[in-house]
Backbone as JSON Lines, residues from 0, in Angstrom:
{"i":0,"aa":"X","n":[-63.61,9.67,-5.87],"ca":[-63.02,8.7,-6.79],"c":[-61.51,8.66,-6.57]}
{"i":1,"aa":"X","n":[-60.91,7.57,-6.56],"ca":[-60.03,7.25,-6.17],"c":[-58.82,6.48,-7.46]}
{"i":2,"aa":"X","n":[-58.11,7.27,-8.09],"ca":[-57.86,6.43,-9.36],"c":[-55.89,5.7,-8.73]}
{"i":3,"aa":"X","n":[-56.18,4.16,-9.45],"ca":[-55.11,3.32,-8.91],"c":[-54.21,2.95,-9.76]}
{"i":4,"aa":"X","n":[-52.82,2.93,-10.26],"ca":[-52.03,2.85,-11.09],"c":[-50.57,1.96,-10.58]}
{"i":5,"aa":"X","n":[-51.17,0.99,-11.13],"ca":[-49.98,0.0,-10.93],"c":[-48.68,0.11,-12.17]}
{"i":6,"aa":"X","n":[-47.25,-0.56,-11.49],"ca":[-46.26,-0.46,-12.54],"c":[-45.07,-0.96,-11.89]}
{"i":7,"aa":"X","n":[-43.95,-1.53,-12.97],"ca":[-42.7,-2.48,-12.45],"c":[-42.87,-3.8,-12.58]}
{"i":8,"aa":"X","n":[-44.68,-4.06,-13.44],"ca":[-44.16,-5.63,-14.11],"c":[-43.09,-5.6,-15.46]}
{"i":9,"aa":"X","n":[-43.38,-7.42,-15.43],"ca":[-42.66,-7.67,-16.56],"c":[-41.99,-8.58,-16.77]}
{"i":10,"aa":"X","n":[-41.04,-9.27,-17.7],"ca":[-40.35,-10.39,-17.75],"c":[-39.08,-10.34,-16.34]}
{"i":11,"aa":"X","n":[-39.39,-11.75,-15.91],"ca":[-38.12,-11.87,-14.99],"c":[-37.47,-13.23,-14.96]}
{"i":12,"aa":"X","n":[-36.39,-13.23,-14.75],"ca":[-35.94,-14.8,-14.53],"c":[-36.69,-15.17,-13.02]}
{"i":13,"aa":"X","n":[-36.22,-17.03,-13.17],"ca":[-36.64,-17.26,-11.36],"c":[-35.35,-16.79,-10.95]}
{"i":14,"aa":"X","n":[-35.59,-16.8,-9.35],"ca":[-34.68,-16.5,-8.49],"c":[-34.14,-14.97,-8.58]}
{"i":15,"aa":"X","n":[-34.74,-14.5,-9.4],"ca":[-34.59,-12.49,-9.47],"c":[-35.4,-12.05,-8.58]}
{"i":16,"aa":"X","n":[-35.54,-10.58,-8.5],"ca":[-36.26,-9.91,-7.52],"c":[-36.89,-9.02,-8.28]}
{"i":17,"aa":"X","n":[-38.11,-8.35,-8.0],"ca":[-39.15,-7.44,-8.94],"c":[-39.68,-6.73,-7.91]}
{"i":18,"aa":"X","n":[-39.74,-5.09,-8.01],"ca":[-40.78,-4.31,-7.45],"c":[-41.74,-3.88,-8.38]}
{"i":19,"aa":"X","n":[-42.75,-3.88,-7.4],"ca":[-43.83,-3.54,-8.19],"c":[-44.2,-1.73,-7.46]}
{"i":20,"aa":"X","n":[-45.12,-0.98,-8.06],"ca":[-45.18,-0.01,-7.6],"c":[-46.76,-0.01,-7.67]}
{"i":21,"aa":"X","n":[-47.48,0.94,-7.01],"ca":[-48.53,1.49,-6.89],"c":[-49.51,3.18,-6.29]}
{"i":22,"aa":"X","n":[-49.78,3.71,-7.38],"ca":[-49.5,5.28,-7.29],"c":[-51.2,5.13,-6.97]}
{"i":23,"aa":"X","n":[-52.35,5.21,-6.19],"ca":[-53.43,6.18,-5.77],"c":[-53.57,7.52,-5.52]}
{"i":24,"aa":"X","n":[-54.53,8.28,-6.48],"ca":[-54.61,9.6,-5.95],"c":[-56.11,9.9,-6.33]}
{"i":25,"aa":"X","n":[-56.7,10.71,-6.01],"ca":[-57.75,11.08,-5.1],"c":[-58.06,12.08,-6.25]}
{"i":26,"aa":"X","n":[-59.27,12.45,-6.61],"ca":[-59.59,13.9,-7.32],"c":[-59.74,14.7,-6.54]}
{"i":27,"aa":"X","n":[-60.32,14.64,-5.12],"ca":[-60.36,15.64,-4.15],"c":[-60.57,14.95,-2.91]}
{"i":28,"aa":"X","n":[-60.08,15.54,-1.85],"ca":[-60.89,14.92,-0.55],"c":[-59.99,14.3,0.17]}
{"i":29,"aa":"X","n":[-59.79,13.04,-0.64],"ca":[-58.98,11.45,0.34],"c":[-57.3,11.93,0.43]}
{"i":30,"aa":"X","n":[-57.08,11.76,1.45],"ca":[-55.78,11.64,1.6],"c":[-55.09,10.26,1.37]}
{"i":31,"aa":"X","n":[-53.99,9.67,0.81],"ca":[-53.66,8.72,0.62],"c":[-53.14,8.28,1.75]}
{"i":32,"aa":"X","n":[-52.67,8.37,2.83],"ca":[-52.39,8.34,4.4],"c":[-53.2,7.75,5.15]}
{"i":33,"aa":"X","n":[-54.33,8.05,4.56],"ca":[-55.38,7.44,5.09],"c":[-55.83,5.98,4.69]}
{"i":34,"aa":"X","n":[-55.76,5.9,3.14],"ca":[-55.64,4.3,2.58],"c":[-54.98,3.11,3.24]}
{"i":35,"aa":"X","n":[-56.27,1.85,2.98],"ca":[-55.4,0.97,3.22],"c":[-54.94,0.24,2.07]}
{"i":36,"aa":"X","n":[-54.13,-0.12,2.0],"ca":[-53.49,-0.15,0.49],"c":[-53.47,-1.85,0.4]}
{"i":37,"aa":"X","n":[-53.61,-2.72,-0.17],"ca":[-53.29,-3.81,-1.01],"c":[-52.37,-4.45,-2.33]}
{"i":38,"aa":"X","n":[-52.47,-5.83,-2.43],"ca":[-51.79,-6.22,-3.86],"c":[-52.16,-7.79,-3.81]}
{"i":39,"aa":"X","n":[-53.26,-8.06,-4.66],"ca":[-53.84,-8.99,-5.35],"c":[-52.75,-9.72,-6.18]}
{"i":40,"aa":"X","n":[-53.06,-10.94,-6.43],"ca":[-52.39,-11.67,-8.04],"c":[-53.58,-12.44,-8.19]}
{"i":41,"aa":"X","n":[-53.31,-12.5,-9.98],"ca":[-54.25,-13.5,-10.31],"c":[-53.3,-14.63,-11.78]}
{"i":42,"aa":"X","n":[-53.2,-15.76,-11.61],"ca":[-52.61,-16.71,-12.68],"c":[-53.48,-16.68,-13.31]}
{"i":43,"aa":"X","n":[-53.66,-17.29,-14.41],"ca":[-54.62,-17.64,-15.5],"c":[-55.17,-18.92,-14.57]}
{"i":44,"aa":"X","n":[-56.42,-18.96,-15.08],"ca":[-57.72,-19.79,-14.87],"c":[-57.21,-19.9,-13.79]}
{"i":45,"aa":"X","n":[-57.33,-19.25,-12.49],"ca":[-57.16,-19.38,-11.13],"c":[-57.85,-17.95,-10.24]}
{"i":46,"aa":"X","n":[-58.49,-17.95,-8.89],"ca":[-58.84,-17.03,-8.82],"c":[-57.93,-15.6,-8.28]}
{"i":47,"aa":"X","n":[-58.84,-14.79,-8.04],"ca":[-57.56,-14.02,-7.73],"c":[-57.24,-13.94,-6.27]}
{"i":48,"aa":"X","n":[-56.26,-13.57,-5.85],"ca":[-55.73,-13.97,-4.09],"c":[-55.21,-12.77,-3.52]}
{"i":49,"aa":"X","n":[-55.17,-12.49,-2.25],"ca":[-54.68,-11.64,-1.9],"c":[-53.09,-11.85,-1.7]}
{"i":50,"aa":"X","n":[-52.26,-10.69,-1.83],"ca":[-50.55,-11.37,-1.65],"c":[-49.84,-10.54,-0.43]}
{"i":51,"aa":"X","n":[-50.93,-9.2,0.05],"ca":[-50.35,-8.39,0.91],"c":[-51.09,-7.36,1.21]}
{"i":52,"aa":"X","n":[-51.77,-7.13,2.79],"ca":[-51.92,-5.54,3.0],"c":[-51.31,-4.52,3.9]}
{"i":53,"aa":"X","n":[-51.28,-3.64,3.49],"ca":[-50.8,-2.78,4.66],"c":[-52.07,-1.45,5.28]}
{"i":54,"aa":"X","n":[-51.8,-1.41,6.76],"ca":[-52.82,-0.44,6.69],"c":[-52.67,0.9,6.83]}
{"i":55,"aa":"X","n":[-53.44,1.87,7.13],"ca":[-53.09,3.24,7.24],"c":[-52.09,3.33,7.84]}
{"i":56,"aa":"X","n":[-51.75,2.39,9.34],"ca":[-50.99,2.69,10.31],"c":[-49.31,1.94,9.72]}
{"i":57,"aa":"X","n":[-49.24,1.42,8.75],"ca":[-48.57,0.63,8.46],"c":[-48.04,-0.55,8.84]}
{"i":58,"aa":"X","n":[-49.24,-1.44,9.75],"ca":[-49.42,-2.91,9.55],"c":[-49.26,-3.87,8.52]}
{"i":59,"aa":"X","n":[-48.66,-4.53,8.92],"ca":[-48.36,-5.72,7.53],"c":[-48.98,-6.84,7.46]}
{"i":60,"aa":"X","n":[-49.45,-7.6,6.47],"ca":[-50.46,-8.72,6.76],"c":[-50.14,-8.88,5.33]}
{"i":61,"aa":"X","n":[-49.7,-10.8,5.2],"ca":[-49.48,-11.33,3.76],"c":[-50.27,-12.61,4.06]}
{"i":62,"aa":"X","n":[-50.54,-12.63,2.76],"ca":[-51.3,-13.77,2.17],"c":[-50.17,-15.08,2.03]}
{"i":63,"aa":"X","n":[-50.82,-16.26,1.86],"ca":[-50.0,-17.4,2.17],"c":[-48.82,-17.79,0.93]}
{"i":64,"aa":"X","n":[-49.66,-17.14,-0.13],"ca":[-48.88,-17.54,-1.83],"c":[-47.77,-17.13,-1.69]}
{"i":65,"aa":"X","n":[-47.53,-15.51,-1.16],"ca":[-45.34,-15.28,-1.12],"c":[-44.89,-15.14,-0.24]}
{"i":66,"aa":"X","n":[-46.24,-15.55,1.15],"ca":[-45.27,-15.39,2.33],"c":[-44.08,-15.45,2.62]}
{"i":67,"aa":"X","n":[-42.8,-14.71,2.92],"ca":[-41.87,-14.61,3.43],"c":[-40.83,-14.44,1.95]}
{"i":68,"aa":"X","n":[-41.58,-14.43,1.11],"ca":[-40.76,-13.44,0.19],"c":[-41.25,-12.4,-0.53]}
{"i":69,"aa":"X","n":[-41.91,-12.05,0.08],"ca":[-42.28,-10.46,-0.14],"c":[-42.47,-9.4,0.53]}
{"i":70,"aa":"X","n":[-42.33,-8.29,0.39],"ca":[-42.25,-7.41,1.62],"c":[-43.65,-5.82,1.27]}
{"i":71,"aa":"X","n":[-44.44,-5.88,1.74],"ca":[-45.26,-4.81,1.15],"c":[-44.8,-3.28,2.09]}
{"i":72,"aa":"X","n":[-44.46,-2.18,1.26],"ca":[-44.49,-0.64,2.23],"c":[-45.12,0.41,1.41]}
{"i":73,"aa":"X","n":[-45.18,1.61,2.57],"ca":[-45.61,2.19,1.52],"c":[-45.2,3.65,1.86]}
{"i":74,"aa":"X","n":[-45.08,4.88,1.09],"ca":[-44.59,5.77,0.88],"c":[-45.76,6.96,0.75]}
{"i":75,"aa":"X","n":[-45.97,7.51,1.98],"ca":[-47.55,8.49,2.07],"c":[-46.88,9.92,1.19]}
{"i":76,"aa":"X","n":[-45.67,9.92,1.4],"ca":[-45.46,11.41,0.64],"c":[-45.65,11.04,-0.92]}
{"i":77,"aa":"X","n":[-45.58,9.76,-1.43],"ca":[-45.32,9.87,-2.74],"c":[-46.76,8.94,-3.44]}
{"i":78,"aa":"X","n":[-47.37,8.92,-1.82],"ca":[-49.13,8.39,-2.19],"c":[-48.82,6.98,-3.39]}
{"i":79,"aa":"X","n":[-47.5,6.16,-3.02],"ca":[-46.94,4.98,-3.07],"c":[-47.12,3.79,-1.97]}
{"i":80,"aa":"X","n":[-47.55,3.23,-2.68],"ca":[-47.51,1.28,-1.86],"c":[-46.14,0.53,-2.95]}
{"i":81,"aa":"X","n":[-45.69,-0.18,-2.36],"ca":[-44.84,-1.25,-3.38],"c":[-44.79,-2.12,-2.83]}
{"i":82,"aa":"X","n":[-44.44,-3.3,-3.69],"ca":[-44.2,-4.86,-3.26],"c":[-43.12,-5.58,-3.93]}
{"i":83,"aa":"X","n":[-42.6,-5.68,-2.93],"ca":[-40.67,-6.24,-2.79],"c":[-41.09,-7.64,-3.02]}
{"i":84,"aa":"X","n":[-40.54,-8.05,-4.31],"ca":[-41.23,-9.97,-4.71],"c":[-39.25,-10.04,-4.47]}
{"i":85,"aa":"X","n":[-39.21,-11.21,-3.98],"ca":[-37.7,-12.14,-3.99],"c":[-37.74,-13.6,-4.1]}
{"i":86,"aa":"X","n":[-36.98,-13.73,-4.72],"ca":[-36.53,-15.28,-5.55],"c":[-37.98,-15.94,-5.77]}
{"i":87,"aa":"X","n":[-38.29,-14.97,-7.22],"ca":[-39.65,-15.32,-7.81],"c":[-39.25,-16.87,-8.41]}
{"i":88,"aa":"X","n":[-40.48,-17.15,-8.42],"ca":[-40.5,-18.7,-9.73],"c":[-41.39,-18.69,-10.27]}
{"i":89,"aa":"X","n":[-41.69,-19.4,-11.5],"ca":[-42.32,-19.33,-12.54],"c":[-44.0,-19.54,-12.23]}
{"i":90,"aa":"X","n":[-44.41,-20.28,-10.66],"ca":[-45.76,-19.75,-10.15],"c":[-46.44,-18.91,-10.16]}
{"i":91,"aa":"X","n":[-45.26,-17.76,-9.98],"ca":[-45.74,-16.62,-9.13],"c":[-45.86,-15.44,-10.45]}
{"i":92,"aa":"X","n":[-45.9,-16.2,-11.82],"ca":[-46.69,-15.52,-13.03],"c":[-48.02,-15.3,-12.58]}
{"i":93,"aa":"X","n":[-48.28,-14.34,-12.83],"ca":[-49.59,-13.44,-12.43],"c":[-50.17,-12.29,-13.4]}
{"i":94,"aa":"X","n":[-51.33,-12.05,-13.16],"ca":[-51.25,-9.95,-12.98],"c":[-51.34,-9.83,-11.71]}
{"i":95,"aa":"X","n":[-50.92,-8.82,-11.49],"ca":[-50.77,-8.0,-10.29],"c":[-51.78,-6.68,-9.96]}
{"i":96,"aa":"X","n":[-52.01,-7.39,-9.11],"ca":[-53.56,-6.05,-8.75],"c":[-53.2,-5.23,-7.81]}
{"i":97,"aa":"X","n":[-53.36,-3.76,-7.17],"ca":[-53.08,-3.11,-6.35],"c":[-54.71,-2.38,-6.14]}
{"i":98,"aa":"X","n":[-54.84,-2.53,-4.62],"ca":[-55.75,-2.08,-4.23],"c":[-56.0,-0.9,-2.86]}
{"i":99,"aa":"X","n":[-56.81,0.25,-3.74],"ca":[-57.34,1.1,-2.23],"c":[-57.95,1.25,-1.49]}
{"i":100,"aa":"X","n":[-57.99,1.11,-0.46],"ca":[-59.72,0.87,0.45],"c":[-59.95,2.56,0.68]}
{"i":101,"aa":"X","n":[-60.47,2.67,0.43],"ca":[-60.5,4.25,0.97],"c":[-62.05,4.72,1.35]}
{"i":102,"aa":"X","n":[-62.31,5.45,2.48],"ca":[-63.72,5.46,2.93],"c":[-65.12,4.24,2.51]}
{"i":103,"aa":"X","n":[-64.26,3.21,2.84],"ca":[-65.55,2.21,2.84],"c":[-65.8,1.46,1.51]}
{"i":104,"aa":"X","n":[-64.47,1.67,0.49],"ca":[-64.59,1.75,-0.93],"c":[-62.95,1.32,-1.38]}
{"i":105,"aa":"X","n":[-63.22,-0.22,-2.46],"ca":[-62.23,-1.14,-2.88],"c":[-62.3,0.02,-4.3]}
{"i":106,"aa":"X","n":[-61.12,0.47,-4.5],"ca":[-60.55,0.84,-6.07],"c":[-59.49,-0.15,-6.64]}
{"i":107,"aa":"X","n":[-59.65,-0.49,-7.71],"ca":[-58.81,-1.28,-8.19],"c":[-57.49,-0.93,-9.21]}
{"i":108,"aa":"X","n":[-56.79,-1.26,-9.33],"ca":[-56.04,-0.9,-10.36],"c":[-56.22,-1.59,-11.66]}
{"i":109,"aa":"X","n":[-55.26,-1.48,-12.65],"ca":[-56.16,-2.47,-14.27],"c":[-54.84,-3.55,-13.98]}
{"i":110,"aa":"X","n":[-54.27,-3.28,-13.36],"ca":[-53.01,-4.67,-12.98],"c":[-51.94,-4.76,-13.36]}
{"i":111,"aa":"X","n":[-50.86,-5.37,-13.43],"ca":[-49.6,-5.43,-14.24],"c":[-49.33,-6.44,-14.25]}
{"i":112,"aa":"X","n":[-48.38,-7.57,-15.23],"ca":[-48.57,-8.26,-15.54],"c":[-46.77,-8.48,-15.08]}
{"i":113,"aa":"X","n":[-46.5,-9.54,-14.51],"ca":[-45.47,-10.53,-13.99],"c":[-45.53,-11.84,-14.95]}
{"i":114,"aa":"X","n":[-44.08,-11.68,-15.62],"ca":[-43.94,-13.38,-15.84],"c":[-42.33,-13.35,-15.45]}
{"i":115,"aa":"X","n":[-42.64,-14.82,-15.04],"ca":[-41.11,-15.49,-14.14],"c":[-41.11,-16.36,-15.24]}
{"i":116,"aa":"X","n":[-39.81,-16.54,-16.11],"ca":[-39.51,-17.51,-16.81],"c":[-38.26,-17.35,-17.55]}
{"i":117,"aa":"X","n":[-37.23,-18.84,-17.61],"ca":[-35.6,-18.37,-18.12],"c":[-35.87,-18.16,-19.54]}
């Protein structure tokens, strides 16, 4: 079991910048090094999308919604993923999902919640 803990939403203006964080850890076994780590959004009545993955090796791969303003990394000592959002706008209100793939197996986080608005 693999438990996922997202954090760093919250109110933002547009054109600000927001990290988000994401802590996975393991009850026994999985190394987080080994994860491939993710970050979902979902708007209201819309489905949910992928916004970024990275993989064990630390490959980067974004989804089309913040392409090129967001930056996903991740931090194996601190069994951390984050996602660098820049010059948000009021679209890109969401929750925010962070996800672990870990041995063959999607863990989810319960999400955090982003709003862009003056």
């Amino acid at each position: 079991q693999v438990q996922v803990v997202e954090s760093g939403g919250g109110l933002v203006q547009p054109g600000k910048s927001m990290r988000l964080s994401c802590v996975a850890s393991a009850s026994s076994g999985r190394v987080f090094s080994s994860y491939h780590m993710e970050w979902h959004r979902q708007a209201p009545g819309k489905q949910r999308e992928l916004v970024a993955h990275i993989t064990n090796d630390g490959e980067q791969i974004y989804g089309g919604s913040m392409k090129g303003r967001c930056t996903i990394s991740r931090d194996n000592d601190k069994r951390t993923a984050y996602l660098q959002m820049n010059n948000l706008n009021p679209e890109d209100t969401a929750v925010y999902f962070c996800l672990a793939f870990a041995n063959g197996t999607n863990y989810w986080g319960q999400g955090t919640q982003v709003t862009v608005s003056s």
